[in-house]
Residue frames as a rotation matrix with the C-alpha (Angstrom) as fourth column:
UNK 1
-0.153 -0.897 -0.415 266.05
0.983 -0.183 0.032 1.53
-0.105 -0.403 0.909 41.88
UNK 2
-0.626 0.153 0.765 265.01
0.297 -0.860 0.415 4.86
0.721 0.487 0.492 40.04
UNK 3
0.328 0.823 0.463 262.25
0.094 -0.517 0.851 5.16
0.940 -0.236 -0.247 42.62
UNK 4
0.416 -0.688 -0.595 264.26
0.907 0.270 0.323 4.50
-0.061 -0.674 0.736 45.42
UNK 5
-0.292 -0.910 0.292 266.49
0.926 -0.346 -0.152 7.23
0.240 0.226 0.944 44.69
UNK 6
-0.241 0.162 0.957 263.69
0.116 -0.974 0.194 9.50
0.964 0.158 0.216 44.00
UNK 7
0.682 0.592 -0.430 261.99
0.493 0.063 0.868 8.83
0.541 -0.804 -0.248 47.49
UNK 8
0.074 -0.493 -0.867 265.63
0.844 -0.432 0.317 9.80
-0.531 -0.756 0.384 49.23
UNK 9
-0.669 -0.165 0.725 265.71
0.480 -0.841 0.251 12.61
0.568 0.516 0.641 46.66
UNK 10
-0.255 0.518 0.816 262.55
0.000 -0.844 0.536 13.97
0.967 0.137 0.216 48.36
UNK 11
0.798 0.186 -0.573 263.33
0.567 0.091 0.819 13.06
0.204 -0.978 -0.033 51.96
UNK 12
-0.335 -0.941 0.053 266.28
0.942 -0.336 -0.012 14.54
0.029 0.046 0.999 51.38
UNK 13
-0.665 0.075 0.743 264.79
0.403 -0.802 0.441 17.34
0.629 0.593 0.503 50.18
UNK 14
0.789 0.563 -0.247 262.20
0.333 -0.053 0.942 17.46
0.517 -0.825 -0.229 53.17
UNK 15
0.464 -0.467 -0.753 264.74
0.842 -0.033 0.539 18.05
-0.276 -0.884 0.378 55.49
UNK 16
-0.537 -0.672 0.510 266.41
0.824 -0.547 0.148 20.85
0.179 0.500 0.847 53.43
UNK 17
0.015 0.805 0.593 263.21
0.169 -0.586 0.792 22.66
0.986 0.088 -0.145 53.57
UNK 18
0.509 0.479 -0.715 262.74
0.783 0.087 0.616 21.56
0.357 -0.874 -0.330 57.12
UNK 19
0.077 -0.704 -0.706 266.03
0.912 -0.237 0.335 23.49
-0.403 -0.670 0.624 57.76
UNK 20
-0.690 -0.223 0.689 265.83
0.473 -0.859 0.197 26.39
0.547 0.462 0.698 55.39
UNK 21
0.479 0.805 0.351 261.97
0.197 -0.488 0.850 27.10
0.856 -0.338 -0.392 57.08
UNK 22
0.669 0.028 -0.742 263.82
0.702 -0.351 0.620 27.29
-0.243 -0.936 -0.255 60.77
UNK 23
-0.410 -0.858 -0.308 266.13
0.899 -0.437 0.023 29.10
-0.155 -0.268 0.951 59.92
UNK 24
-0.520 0.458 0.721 263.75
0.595 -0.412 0.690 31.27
0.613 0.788 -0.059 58.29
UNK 25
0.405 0.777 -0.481 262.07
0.193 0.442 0.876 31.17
0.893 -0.448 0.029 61.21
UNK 26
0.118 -0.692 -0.712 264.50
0.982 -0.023 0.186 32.30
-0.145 -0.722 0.677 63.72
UNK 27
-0.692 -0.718 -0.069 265.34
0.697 -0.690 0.197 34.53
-0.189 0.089 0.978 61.96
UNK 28
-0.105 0.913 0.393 262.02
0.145 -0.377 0.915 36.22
0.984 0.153 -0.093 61.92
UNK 29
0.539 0.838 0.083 262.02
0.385 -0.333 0.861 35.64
0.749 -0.432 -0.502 65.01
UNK 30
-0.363 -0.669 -0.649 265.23
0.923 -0.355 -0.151 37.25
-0.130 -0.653 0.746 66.66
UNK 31
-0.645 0.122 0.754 264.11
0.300 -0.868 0.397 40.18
0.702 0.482 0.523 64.39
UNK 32
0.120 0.942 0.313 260.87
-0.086 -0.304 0.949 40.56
0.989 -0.141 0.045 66.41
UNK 33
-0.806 -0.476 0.353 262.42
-0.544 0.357 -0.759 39.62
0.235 -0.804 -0.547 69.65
UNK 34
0.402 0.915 0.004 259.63
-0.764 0.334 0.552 36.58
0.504 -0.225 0.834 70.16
UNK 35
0.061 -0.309 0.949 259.60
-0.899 0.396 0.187 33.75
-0.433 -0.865 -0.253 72.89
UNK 36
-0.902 -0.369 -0.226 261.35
-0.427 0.845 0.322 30.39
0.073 0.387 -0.919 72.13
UNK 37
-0.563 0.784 0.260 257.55
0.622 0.609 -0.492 28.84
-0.544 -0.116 -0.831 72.89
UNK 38
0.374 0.739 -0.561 256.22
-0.290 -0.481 -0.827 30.62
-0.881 0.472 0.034 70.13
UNK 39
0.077 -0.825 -0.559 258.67
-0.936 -0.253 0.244 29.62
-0.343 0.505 -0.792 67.99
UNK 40
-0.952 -0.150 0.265 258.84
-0.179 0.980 -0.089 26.12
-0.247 -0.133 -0.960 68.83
UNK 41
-0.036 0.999 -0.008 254.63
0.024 -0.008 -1.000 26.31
-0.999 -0.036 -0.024 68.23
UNK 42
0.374 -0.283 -0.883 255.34
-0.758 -0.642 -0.116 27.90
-0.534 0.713 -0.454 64.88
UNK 43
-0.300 -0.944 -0.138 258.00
-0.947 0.278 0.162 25.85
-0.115 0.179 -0.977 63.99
UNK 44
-0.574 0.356 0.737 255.77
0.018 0.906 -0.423 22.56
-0.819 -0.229 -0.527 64.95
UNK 45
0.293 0.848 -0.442 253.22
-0.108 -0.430 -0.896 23.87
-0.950 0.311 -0.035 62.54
UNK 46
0.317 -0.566 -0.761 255.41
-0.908 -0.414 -0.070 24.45
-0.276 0.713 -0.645 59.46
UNK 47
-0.819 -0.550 0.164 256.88
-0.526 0.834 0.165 20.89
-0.228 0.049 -0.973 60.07
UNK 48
-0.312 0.575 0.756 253.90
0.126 0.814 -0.567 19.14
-0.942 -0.081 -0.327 60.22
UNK 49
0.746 0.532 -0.402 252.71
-0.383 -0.150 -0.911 20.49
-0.545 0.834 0.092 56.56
UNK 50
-0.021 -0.936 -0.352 256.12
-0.982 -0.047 0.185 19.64
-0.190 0.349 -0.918 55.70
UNK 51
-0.841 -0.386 0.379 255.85
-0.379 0.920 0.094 16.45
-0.385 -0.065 -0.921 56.34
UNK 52
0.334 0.934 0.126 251.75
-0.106 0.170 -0.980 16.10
-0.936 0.314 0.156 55.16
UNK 53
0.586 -0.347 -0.732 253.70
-0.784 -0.473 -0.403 17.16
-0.207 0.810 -0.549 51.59
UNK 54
-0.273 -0.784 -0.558 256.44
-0.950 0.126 0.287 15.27
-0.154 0.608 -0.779 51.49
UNK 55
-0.402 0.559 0.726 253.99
-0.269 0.685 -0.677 12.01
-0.875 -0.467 -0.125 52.61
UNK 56
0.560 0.670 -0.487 252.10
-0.314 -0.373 -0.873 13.11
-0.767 0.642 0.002 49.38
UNK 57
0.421 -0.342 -0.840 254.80
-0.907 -0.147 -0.394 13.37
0.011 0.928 -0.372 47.10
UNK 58
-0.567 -0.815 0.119 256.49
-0.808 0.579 0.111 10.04
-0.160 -0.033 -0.987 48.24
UNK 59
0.358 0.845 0.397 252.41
0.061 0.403 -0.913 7.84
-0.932 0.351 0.093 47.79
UNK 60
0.877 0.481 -0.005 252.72
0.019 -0.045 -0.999 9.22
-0.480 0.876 -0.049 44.09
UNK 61
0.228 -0.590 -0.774 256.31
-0.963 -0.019 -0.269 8.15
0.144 0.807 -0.573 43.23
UNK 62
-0.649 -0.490 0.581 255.93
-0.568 0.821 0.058 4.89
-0.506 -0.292 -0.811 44.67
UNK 63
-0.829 0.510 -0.227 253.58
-0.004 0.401 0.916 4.34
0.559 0.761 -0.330 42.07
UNK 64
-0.410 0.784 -0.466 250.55
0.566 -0.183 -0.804 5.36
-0.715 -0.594 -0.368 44.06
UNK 65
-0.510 0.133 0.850 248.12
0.791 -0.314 0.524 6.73
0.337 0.940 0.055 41.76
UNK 66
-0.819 0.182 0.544 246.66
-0.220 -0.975 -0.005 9.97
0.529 -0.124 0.839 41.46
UNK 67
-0.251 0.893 -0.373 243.31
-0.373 0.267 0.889 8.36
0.893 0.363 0.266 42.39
UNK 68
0.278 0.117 -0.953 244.19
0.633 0.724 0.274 6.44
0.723 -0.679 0.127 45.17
UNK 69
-0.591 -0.725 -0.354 245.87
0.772 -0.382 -0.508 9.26
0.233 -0.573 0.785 46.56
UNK 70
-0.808 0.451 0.380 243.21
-0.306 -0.871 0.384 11.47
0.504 0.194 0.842 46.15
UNK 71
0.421 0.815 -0.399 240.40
-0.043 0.457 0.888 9.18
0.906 -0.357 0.228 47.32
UNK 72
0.087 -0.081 -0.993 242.77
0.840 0.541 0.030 8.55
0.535 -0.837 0.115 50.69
UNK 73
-0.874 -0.464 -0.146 243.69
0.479 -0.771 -0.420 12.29
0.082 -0.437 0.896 51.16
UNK 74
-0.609 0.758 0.233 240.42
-0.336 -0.513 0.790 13.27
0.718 0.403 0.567 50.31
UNK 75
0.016 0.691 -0.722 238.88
0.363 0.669 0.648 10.95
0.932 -0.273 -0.240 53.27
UNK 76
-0.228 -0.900 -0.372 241.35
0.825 0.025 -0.565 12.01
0.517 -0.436 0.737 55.10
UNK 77
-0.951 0.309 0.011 240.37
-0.308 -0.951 0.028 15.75
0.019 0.024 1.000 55.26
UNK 78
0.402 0.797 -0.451 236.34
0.027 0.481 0.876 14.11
0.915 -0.364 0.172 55.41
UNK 79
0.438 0.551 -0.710 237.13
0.770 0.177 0.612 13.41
0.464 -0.815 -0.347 58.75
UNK 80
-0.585 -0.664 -0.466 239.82
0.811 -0.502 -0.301 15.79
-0.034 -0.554 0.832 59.98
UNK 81
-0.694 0.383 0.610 236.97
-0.112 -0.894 0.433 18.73
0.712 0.232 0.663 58.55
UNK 82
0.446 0.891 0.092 234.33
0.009 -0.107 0.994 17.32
0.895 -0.442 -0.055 60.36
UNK 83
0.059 -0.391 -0.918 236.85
0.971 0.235 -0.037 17.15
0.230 -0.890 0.394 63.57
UNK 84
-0.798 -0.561 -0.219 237.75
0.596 -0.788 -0.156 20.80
-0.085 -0.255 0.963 63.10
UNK 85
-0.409 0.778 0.476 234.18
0.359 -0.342 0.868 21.64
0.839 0.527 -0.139 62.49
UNK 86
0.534 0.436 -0.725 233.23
0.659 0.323 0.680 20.80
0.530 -0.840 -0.115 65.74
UNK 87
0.428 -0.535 -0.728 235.94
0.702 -0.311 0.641 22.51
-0.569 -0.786 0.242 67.27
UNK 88
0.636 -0.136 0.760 236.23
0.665 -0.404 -0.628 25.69
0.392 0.904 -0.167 64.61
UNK 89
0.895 -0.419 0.155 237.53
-0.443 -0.785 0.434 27.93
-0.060 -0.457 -0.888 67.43
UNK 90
0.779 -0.546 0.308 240.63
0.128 0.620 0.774 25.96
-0.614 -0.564 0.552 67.15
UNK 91
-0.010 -0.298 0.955 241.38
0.909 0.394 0.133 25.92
-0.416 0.869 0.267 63.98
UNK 92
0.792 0.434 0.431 240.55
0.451 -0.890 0.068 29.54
0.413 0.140 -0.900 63.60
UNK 93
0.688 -0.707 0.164 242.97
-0.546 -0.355 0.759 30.67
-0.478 -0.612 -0.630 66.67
UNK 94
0.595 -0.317 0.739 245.36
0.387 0.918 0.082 28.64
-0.705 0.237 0.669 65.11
UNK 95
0.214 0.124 0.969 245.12
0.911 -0.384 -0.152 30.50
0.354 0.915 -0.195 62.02
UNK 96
0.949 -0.057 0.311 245.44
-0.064 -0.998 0.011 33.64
0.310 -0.030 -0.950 63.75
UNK 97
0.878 -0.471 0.084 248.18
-0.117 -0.041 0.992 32.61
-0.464 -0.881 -0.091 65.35
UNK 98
0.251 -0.229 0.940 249.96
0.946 0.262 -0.189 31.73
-0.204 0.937 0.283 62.14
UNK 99
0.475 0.541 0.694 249.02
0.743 -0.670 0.014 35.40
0.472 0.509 -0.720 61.59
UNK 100
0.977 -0.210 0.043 249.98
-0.161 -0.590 0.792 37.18
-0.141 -0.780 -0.610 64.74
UNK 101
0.595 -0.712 0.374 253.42
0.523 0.696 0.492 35.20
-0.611 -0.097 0.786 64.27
UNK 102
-0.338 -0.791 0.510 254.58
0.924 -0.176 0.339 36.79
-0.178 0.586 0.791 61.06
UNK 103
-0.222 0.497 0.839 252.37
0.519 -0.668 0.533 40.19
0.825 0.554 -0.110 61.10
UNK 104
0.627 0.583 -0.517 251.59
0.682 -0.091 0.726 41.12
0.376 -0.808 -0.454 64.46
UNK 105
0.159 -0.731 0.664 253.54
-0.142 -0.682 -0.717 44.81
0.977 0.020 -0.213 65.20
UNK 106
0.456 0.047 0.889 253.42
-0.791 -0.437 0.428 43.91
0.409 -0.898 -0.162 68.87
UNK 107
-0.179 -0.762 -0.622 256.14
-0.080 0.642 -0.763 42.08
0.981 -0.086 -0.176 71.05
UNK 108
0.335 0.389 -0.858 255.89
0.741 0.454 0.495 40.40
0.582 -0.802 -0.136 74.42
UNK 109
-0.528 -0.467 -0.709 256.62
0.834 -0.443 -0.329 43.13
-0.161 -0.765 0.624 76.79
UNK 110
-0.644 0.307 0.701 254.37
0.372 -0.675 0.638 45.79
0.669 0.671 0.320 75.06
UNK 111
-0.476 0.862 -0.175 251.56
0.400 0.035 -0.916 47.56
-0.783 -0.506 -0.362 76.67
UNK 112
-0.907 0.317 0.279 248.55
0.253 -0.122 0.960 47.73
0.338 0.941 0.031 74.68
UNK 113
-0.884 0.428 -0.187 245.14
-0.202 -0.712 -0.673 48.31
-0.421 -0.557 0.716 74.36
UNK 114
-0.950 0.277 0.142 242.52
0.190 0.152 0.970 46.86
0.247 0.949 -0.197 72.63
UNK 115
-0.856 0.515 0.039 239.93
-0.516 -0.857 -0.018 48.77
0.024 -0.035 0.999 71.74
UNK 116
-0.779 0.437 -0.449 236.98
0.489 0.872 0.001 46.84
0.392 -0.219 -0.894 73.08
UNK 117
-0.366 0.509 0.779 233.38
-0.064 -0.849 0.524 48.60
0.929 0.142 0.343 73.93
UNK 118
0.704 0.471 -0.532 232.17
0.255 0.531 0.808 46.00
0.663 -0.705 0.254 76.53
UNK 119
0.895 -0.288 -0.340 235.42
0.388 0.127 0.913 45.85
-0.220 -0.949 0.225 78.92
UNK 120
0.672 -0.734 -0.100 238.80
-0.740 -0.659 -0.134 47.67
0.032 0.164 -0.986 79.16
UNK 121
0.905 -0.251 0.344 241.38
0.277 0.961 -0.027 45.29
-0.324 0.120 0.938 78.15
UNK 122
0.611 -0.767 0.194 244.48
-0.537 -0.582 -0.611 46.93
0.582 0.270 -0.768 78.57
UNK 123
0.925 -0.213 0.316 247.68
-0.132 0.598 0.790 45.51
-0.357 -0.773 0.525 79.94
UNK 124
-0.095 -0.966 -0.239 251.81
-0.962 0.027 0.270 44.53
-0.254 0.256 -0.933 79.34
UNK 125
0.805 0.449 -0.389 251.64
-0.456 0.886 0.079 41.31
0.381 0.114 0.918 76.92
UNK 126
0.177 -0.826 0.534 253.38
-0.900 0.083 0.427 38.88
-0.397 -0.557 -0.729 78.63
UNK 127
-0.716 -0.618 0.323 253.08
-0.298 0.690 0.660 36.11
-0.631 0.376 -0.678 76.37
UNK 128
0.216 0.612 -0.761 251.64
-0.911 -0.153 -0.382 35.31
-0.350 0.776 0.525 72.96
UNK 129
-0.223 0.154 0.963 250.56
-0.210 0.957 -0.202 31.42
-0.952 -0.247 -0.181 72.54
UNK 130
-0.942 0.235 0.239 249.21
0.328 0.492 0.806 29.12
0.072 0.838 -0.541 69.82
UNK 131
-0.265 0.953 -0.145 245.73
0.841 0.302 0.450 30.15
0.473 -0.003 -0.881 71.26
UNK 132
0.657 0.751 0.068 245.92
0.671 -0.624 0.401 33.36
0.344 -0.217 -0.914 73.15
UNK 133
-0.381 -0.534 0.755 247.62
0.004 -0.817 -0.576 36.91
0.924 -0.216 0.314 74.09
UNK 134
0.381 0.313 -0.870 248.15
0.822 0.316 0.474 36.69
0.423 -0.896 -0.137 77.51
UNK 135
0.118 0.335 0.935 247.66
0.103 -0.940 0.324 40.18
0.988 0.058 -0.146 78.82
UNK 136
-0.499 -0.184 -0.847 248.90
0.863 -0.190 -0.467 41.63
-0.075 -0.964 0.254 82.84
UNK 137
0.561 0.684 0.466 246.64
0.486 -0.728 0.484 44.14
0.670 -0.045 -0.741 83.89
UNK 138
-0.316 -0.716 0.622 247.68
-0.134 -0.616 -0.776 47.06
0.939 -0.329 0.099 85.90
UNK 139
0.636 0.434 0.638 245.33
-0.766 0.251 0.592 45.72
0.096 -0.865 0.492 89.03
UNK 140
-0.210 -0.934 0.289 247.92
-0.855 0.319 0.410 42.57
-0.475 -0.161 -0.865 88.67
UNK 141
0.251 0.879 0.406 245.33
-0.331 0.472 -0.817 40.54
-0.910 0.070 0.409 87.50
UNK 142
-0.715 -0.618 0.325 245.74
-0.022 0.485 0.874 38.11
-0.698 0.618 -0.361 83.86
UNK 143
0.187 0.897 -0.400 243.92
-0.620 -0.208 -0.756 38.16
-0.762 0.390 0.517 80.81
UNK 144
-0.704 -0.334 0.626 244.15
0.330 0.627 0.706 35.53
-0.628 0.704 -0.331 78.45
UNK 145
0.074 0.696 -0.715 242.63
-0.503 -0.592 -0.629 37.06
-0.861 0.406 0.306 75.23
UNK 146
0.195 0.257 0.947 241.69
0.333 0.890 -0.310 34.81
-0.922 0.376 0.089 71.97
UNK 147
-0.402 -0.895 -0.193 243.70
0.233 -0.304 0.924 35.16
-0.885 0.327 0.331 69.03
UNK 148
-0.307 0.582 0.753 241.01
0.807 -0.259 0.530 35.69
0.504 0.771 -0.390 66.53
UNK 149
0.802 0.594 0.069 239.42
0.596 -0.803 -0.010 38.32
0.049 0.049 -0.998 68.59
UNK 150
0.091 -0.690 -0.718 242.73
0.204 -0.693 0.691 40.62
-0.975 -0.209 0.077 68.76
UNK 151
-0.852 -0.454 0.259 243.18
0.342 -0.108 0.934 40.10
-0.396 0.884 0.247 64.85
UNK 152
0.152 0.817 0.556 239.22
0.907 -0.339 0.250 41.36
0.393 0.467 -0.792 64.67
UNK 153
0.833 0.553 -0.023 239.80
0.545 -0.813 0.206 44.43
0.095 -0.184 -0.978 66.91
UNK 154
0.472 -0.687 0.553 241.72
-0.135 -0.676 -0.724 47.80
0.871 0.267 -0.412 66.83
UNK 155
0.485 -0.599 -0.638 244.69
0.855 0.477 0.202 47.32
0.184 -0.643 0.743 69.11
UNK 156
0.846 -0.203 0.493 246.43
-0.043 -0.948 -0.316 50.48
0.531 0.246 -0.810 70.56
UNK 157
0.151 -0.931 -0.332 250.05
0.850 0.294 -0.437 50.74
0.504 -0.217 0.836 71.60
UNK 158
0.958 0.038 0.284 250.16
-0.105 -0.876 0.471 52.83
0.267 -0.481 -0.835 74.83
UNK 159
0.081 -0.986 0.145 254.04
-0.068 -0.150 -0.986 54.23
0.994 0.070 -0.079 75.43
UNK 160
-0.572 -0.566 0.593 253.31
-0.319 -0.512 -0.797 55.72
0.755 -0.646 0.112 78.23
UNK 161
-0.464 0.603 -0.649 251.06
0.841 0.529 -0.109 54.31
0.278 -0.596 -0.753 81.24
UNK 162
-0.509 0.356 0.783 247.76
-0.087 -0.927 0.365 56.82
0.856 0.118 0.503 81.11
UNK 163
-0.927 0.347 0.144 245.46
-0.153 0.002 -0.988 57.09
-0.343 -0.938 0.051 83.82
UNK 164
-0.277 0.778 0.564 242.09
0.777 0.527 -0.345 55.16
-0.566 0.343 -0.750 82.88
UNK 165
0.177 0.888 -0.425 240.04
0.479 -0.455 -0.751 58.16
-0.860 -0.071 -0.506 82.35
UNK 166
0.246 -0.130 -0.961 242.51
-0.824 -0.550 -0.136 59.68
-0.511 0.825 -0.243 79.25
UNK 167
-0.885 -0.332 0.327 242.52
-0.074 0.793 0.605 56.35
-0.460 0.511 -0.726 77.82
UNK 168
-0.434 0.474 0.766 239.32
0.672 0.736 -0.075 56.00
-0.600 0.483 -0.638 77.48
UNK 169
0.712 0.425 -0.559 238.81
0.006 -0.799 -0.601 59.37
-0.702 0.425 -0.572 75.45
UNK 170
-0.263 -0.361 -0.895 240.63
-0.910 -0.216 0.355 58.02
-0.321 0.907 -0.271 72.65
């Protein structure tokens, strides 16, 4: 009965979290004015550890030992690493995206710049994904740009719309 109790004690408690993180969430992101599909990305993200956790904690009060739990979580991660190995850019953008989410000073409608040697990569973001800043050029033209490489390079916030040539002399 005692374990019972705890198990709803910590499903219970899952869901408290579940709701304290959106709100948390929201409210992060009214602040920043971000798009309900970022959010809802976010938000998906946050849950799922939520629920990896509370999985965890409910194995080791049903009398699941430390051992067994370790030896299954531990396989577990065995394959999921070698899955994300294979496919590090995922998992990486991912991460940034994590990143960009609660750090990132720029908001969908910006125009930016990022400071790039190879190709001019300016534009008005028009939407910021699980996987990429998706970038309108002033030719009309899209750029989808990978969320790790924006969080490696200097990003510049242009107010005003220059003409190429005094852009690129800064």
């Amino acid at each position: 009965m005692t374990k019972l109790l705890l198990v709803v004690g910590c499903f219970f408690a899952f869901y408290l979290a579940s709701l304290i993180l959106d709100k948390v969430i929201r409210e992060r992101s009214i602040k920043k004015m971000l798009g309900d599909l970022r959010v809802r990305y976010v938000t998906r993200l946050m849950n799922i550890g939520l629920v990896f956790c509370c999985i965890v904690v409910v194995c080791l009060i049903l009398g699941l030992g430390y051992s067994e739990v370790s030896v299954f979580l531990s396989s577990i991660f065995a394959v999921v690493g070698v899955a994300l190995f294979a496919q590090w850019s995922i998992l990486s953008n991912i991460t940034a995206s994590m990143i960009i989410f609660f750090g990132f000073p720029y908001r969908v409608g910006d125009r930016i710049k990022i400071l790039d040697k190879d190709d001019d990569m300016s534009g008005i973001i028009e939407e910021i994904s699980m996987f990429h800043v998706i970038l309108r050029r002033e030719d009309g033209n899209i750029v989808t740009y990978p969320n790790t490489l924006i969080l490696q390079k200097a990003v510049l916030k242009v107010e005003h719309p220059l003409p190429p040539a005094v852009i690129e002399e800064h």
